[in-house]
N, C-alpha and C positions, 0 to 999 in steps of 0.2 A: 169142212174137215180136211186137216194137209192128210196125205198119204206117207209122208214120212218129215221129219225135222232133225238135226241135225245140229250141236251146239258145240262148240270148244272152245275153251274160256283160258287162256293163262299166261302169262309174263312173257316176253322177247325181247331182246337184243335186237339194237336197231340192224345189225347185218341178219341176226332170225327173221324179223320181220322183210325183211326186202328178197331172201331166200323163199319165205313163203307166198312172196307175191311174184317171184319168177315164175315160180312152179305153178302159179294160178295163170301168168300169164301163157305161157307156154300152153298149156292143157287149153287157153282160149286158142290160140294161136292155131292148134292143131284141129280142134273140134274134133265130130266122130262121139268117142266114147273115149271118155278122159279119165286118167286116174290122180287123185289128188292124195298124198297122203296128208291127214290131219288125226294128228293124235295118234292113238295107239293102232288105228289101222287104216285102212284107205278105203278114200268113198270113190267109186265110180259114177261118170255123170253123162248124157249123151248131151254133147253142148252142139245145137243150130248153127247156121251159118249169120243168122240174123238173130239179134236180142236186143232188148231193151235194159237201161243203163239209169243211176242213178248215182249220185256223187252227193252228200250230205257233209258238211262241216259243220259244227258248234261249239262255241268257248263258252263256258259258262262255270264258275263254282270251282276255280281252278284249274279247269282242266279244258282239254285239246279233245274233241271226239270227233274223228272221219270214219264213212261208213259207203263204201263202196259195193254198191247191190248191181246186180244182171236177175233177171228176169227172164225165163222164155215159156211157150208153151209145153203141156206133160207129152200132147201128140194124141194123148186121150181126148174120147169123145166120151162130155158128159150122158149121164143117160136121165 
């Protein structure tokens, strides 16, 4: 079961798009407790100094799809 999910789906401009990857990079860059705004408000997130990293491309059916994932643990201990 996630503890929380989080989805924004919508159009950009390739300078939108490189704007919201500064602003992701940055908030890696700094770790701590990051603020990202996405969409109508902003998600907070405590990012590690260590993560795990995934980079995914697929052409297929017309189209281009990249999908760049990070991973880390909650800090939580299952019970």
């Amino acid at each position: 079961m996630k503890d929380l999910e989080f989805e924004h789906k919508r159009s950009l401009t390739r300078l939108e798009a490189a704007d919201q990857l500064e602003e992701l990079a940055a908030a890696l860059r700094h770790g701590g407790n990051a603020e990202l705004q996405l969409g109508p408000g902003k998600l907070t997130l405590r990012i590690p100094d260590e993560l795990r990293s995934e980079i995914e491309v697929e052409v297929g059916d017309g189209e281009v799809e990249l999908e760049v994932e990070f991973t880390w643990p909650t800090g939580r201990t299952e019970e």
